[in-house]
N, CA and C atoms as a LAMMPS dump frame, in Angstrom:
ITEM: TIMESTEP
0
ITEM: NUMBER OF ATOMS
486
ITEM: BOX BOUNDS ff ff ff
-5.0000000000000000e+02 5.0000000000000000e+02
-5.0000000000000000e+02 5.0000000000000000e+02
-5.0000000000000000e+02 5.0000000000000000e+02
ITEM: ATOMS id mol type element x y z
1 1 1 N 142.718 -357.738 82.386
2 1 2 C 143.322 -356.877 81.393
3 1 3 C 144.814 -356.764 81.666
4 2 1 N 145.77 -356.483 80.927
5 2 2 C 147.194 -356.589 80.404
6 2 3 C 147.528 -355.211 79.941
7 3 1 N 148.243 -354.566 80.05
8 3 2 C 148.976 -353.343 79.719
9 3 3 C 150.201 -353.71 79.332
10 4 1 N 150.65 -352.812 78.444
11 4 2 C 152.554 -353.084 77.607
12 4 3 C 152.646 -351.541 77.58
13 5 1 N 154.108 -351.011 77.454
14 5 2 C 154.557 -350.361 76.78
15 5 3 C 155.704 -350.527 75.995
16 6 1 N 155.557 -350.06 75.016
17 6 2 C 156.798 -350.176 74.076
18 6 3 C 157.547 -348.45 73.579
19 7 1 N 158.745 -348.598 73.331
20 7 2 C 159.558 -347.493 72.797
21 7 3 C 160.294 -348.196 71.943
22 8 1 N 160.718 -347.148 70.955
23 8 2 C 161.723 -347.899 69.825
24 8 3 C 162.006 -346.553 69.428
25 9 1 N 163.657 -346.167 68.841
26 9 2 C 164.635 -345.51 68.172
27 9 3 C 165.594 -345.633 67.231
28 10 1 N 165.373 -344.931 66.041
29 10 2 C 166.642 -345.128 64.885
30 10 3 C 167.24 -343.623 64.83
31 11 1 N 168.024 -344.033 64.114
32 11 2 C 168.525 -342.859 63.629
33 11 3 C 167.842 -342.54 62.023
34 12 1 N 168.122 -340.959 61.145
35 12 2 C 167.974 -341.012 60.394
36 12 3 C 169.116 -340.977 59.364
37 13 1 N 169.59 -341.399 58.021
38 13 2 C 169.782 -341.707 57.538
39 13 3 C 169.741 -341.409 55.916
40 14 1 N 170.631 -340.712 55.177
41 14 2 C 170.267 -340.848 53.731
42 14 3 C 170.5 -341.88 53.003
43 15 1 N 169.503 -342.398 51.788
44 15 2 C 169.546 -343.445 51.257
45 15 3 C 168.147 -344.346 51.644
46 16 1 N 167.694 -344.067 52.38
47 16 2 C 166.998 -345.36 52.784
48 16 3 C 164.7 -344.479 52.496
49 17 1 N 164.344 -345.463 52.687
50 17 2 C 163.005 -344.639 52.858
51 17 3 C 162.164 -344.707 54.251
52 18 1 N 161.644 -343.571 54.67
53 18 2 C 160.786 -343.492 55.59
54 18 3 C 159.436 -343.928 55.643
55 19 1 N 159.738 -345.189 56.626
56 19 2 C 158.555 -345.692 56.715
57 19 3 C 158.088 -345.658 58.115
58 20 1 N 156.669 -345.379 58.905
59 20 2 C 156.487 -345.43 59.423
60 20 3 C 154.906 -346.019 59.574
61 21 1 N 154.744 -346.633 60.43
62 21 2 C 152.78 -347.388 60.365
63 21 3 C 152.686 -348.402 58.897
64 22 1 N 154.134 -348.505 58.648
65 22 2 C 153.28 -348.966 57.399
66 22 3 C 153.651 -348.539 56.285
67 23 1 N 153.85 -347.018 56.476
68 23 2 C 153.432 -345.586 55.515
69 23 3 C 154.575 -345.514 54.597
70 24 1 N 154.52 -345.012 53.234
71 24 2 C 156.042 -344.341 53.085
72 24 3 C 155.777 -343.477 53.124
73 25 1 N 156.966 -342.383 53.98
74 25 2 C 156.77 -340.91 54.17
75 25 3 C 157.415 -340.669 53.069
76 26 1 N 156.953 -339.194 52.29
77 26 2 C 158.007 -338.567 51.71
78 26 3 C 158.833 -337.553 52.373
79 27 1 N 160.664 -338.118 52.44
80 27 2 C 161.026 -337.45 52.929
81 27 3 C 162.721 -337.532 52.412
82 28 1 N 163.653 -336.645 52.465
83 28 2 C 164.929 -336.603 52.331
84 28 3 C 165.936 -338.052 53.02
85 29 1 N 165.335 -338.385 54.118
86 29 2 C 165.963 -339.488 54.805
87 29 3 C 164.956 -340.266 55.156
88 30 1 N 165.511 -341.364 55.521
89 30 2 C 165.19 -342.655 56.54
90 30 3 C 165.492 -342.999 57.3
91 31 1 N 164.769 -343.994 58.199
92 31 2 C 165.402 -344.435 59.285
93 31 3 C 166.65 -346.018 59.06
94 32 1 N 167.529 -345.883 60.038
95 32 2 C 168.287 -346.745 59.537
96 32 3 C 168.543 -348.061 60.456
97 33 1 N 168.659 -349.416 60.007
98 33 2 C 167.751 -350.547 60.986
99 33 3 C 168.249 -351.519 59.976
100 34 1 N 168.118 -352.803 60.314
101 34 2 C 168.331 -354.379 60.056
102 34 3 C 166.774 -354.098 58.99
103 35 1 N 165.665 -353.979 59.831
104 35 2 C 164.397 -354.386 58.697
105 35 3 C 164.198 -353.424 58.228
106 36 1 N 163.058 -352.962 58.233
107 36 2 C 162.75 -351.475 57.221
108 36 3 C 162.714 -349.984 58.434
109 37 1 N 163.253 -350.479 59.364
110 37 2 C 163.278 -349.877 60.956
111 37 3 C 162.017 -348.748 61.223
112 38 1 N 160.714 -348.869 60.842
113 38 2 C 159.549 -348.669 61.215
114 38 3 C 159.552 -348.771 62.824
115 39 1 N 159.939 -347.466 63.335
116 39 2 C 159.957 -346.944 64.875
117 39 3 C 158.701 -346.93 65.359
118 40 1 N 157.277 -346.837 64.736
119 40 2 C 156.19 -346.722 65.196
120 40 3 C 155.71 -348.252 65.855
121 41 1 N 155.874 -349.112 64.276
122 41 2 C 155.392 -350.664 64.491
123 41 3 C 156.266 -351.237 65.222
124 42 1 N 157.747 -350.948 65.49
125 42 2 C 158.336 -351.636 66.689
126 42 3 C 158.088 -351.426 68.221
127 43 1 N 158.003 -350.148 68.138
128 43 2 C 157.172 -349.353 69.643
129 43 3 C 155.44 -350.53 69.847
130 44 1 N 154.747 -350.431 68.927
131 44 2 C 153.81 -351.154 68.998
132 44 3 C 153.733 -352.839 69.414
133 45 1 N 155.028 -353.53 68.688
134 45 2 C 155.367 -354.661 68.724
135 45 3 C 156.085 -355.097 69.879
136 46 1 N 156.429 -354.043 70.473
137 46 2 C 157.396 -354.405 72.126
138 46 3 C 156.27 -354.328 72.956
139 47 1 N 155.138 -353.459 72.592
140 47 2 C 153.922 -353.447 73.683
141 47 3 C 153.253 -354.263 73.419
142 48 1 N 152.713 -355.005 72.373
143 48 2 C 151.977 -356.079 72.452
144 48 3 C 152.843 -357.299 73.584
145 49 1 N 154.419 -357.24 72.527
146 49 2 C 154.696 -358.46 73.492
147 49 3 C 154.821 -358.606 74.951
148 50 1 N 155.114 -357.173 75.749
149 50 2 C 154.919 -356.794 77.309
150 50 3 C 154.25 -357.639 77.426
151 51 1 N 152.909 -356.962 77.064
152 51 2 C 151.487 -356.991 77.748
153 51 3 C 150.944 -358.432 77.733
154 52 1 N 151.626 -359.031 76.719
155 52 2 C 150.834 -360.652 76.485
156 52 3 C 151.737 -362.033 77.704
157 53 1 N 153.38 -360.885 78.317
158 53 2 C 153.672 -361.674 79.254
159 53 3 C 155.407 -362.315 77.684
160 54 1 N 155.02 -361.961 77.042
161 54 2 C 156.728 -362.172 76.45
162 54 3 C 157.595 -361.355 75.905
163 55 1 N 158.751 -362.041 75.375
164 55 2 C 160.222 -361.249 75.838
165 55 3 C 160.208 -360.194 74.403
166 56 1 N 161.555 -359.463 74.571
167 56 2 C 161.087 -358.189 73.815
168 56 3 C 161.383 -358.365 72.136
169 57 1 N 160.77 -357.414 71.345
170 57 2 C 161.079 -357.696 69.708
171 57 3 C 162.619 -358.592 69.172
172 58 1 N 163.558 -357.796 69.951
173 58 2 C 165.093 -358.443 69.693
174 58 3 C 164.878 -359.854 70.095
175 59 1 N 164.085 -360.547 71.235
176 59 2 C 164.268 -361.781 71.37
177 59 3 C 163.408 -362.704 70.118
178 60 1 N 162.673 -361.999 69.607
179 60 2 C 161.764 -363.014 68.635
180 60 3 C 162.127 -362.636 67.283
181 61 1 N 162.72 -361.113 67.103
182 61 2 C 162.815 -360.992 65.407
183 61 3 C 164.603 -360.179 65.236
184 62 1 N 165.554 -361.169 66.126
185 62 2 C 167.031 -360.55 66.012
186 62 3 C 167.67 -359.959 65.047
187 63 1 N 168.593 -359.142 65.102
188 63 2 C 168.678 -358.386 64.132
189 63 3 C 169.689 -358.898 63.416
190 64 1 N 170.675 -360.58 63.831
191 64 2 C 171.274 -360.943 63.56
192 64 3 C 170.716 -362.157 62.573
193 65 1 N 169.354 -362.23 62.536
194 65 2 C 168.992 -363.457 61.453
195 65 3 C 168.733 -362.539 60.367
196 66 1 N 169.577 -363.226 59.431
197 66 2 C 169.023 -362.678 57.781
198 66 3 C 168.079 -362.305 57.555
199 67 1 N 167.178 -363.236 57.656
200 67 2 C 165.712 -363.781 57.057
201 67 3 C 165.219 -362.242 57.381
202 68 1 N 165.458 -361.454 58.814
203 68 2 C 164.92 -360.681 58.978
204 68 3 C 165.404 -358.764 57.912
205 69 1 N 166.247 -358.835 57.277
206 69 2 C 167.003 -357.751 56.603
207 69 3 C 166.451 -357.047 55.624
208 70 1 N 165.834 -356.29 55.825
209 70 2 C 164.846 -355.329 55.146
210 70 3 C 163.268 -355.179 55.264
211 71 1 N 162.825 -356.306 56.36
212 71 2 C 161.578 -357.014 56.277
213 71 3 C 160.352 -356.149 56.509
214 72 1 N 159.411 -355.77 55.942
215 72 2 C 158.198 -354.853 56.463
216 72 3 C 158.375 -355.262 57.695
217 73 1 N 158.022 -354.082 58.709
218 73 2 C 157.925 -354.407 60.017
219 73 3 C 156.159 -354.993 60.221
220 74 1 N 155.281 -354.844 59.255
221 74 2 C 153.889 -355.082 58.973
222 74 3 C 154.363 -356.459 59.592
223 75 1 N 154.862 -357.385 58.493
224 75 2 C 155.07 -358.573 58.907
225 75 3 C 155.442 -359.314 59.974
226 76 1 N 156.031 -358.189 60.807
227 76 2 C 157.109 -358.65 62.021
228 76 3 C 155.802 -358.476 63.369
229 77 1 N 155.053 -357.108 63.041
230 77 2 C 153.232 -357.272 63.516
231 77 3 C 152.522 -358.435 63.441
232 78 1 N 152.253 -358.909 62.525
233 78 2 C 151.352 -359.46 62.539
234 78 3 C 152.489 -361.345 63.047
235 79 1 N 153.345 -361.073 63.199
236 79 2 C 153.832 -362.383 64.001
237 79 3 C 153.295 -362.301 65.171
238 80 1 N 153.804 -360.89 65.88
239 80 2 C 153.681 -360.639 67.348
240 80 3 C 152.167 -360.605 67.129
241 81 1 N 151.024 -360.52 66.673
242 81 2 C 150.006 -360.467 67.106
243 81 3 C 149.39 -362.074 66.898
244 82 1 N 149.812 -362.58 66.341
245 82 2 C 149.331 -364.173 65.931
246 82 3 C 150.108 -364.731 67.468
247 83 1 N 151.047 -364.499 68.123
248 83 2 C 151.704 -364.98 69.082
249 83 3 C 150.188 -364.218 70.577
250 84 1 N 150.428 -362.944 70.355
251 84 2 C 149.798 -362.563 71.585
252 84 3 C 147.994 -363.636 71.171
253 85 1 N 147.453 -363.294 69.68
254 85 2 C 146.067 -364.156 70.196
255 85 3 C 146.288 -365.281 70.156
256 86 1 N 147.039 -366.494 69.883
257 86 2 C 147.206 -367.486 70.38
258 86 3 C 147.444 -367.767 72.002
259 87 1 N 147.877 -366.519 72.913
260 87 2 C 147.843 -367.038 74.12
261 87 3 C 146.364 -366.003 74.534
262 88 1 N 145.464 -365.934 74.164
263 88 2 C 144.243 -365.308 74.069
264 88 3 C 143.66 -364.117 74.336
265 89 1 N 144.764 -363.78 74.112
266 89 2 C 144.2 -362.039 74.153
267 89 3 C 144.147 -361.519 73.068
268 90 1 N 142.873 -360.042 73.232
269 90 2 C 142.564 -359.121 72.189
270 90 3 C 142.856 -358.296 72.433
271 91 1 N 143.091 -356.923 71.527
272 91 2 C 143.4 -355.836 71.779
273 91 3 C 142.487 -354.949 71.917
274 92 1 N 142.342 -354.361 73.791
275 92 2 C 140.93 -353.462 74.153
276 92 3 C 141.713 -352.333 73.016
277 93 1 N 142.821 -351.337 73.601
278 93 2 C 143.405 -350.602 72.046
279 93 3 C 144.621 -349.977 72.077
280 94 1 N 145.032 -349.482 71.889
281 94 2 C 146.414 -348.671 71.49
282 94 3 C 146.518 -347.599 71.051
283 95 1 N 147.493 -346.942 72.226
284 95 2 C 147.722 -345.21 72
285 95 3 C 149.037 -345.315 71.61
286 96 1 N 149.825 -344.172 70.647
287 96 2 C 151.004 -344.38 70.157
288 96 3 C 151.53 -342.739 70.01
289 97 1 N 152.276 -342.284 70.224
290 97 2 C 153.365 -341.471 70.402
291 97 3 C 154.595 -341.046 69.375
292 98 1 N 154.698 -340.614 68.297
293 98 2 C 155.753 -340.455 67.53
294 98 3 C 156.194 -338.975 67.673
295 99 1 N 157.82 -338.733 67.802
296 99 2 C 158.626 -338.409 68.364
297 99 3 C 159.389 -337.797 67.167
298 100 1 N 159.495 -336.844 65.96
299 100 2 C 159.793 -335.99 64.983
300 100 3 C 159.872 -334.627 64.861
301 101 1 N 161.15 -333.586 64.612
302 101 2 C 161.377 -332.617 64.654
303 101 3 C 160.375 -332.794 63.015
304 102 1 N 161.114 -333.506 62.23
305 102 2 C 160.304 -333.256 60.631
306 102 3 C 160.072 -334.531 60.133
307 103 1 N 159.756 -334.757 59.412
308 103 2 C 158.728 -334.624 58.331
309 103 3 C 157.469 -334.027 58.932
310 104 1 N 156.781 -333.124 58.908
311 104 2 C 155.346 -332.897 59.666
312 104 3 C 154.652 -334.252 59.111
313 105 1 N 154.003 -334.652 59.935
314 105 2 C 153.097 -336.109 59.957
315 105 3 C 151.825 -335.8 60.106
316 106 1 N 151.034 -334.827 60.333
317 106 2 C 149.424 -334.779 60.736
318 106 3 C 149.314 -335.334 59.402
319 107 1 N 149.677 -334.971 58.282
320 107 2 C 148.661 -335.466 56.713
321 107 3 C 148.758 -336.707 56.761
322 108 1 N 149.608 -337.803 57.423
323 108 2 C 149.676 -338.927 57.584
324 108 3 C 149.112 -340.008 58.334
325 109 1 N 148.677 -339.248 59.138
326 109 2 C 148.386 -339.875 60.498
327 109 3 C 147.138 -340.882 60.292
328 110 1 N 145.948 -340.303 59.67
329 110 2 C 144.537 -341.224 59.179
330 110 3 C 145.112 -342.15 58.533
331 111 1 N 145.759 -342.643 57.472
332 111 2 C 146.157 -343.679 56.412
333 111 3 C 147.368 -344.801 57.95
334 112 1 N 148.271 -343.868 58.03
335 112 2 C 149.123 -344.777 59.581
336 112 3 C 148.403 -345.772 60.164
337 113 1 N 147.297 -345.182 60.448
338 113 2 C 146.036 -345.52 61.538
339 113 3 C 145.394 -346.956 60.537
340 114 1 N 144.736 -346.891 59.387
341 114 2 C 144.132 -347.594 58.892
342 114 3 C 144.928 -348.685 58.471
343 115 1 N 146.314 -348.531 57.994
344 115 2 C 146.992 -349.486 57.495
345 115 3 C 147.56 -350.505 59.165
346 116 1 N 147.947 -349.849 59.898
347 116 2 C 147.807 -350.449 61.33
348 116 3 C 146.674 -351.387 62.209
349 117 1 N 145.966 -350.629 61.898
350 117 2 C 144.396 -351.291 62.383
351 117 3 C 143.959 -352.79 61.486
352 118 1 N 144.42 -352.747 59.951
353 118 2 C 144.247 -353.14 59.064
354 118 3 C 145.26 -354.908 59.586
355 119 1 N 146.085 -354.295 59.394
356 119 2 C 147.484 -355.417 60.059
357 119 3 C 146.954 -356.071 61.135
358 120 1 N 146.532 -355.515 62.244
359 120 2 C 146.083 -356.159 63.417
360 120 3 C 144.965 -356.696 63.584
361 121 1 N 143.538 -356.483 62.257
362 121 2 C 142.367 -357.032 62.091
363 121 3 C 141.627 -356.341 63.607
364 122 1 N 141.593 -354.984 63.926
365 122 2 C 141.291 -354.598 65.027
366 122 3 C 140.237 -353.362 64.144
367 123 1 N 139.533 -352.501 65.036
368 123 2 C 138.918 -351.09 64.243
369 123 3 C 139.957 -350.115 64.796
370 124 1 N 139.873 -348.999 63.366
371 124 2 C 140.569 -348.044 63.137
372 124 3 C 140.606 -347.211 64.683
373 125 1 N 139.327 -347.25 65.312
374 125 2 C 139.072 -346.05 66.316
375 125 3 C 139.539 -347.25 67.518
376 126 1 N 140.341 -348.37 67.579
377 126 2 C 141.382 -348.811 68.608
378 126 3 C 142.405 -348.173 68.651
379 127 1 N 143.201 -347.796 67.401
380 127 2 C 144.109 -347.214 67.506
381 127 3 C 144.181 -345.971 67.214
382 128 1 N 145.356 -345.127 67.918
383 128 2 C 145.653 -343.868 67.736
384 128 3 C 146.666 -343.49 67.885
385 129 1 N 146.655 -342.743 66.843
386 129 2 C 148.704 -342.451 66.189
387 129 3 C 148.867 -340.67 66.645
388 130 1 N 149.549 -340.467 67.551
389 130 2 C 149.678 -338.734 67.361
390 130 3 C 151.348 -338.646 66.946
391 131 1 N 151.614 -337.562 66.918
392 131 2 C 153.272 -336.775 66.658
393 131 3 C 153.197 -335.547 67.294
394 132 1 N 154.552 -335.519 67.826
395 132 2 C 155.051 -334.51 68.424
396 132 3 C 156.219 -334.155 67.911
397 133 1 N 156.675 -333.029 67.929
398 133 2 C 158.323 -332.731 68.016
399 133 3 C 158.913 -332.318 69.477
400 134 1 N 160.252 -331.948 69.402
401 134 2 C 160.747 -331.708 70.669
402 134 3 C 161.333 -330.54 70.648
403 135 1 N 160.541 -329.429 69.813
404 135 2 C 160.822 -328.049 69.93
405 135 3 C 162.391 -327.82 69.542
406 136 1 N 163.153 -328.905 69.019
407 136 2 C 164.11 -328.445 68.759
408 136 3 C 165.582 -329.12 69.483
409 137 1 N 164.628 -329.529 70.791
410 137 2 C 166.001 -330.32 71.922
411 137 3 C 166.071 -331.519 71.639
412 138 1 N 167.462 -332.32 71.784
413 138 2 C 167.778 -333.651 71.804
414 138 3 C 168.232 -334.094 70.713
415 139 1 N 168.435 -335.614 70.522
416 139 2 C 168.152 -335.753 69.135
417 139 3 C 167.372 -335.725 67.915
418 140 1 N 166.192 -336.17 68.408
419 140 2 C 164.91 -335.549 67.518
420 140 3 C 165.16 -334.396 67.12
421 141 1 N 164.913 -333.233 67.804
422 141 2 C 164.819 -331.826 67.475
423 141 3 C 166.127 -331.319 66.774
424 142 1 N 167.599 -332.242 67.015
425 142 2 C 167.801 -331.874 65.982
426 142 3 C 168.148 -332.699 64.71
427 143 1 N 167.308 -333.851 64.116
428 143 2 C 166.647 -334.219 63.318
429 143 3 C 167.694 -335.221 62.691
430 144 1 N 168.574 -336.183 63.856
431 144 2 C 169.365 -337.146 63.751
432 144 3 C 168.38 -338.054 63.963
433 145 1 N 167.546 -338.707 64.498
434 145 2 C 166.595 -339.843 64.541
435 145 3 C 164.982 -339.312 64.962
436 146 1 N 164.27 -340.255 64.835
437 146 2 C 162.953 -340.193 64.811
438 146 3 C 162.413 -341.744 66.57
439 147 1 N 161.433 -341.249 67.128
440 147 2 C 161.269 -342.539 68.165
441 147 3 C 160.203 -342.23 67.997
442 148 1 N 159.522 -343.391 69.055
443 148 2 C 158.163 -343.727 69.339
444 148 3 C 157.508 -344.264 70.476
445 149 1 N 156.505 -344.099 70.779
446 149 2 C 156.13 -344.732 72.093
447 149 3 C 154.872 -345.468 71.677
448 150 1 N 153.992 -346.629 72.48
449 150 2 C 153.126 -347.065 72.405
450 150 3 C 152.6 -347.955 73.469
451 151 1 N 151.297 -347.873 74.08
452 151 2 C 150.74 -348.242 74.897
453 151 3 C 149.327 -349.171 74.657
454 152 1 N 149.637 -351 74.783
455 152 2 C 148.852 -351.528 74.69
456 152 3 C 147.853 -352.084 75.567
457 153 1 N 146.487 -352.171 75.529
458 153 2 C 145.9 -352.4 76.356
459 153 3 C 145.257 -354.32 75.774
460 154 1 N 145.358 -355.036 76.279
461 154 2 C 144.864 -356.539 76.326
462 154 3 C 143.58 -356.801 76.884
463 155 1 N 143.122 -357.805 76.548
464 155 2 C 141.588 -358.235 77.254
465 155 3 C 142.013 -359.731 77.38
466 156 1 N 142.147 -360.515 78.566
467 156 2 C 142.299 -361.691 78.299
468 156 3 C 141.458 -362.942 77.801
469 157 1 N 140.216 -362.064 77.83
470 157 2 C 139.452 -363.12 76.877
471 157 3 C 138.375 -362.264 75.557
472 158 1 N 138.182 -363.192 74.856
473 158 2 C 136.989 -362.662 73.768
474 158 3 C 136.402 -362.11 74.24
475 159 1 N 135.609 -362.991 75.254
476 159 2 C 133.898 -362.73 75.122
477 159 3 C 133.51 -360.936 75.098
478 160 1 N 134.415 -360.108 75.725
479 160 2 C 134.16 -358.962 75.779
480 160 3 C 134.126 -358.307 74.982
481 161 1 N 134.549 -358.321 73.511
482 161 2 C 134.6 -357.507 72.297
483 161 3 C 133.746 -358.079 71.341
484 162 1 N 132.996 -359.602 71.753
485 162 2 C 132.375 -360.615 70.495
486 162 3 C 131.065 -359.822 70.214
């Protein structure tokens, strides 16, 4: 078995939309980023690539190639996961961490989860999305950016989930 962690941070932003898991939040701002800067799925996407033994999101999806400029981060998932099961690992599962003074997120969190799970061709009850705020301290709390954390767990072979 293989362990990753990933973190990822934007700022927020007017003009843009909040997306996170996937999701569009409704909210006054967005996060602001080269792709659609989805802090959850990049946190997720730095831990897959840890854990599978390669280099981090910036080395595979730069923020300096076009191609990449506005891009669902869904898409930028399901690269990193076609990369991690090609070198043969599955995902035992994933705990994830989001880091928000506001938008409140609990009403979000089930749909996050499914559209995630969905992307990765994994079950819903692998993954798990919580939110926190920071009472107010830092940047979060006071409601200049949004982060994330995420912790992947690997199986290096099938046979254990078949």
């Amino acid at each position: 078995m293989r362990v990753g962690i990933g973190y990822d941070v934007h700022p927020l932003t007017s003009g843009r939309k909040l997306i996170l898991g996937g999701i569009d939040i409704p909210f006054a701002k967005g996060l602001s980023g080269h792709s659609d800067a989805d802090v959850l799925t990049h946190a997720i996407i730095d831990a897959l690539l840890g854990a599978a033994g390669f280099k981090d999101i910036g080395s595979h999806f730069p923020s300096e190639d076009k191609s990449y400029k506005d891009i669902s981060s869904l898409v930028l998932l399901g690269k990193a996961n076609e990369l991690v099961t090609k070198k043969g690992f599955k995902i035992g599962n994933i705990d994830t961490t989001i880091v928000a003074q506001q938008p409140r997120l609990a009403p979000f969190i089930d749909d996050i989860r499914l559209r995630l799970s969905q992307a990765l061709g994994i079950e819903k009850e692998r993954l798990m999305v919580k939110a926190t705020t920071t009472e107010g301290m830092g940047f979060a709390g006071r409601g200049e950016g949004i982060a994330a954390y995420a912790v992947v767990l690997l199986d290096e072979g099938y046979e254990a989930y078949s």
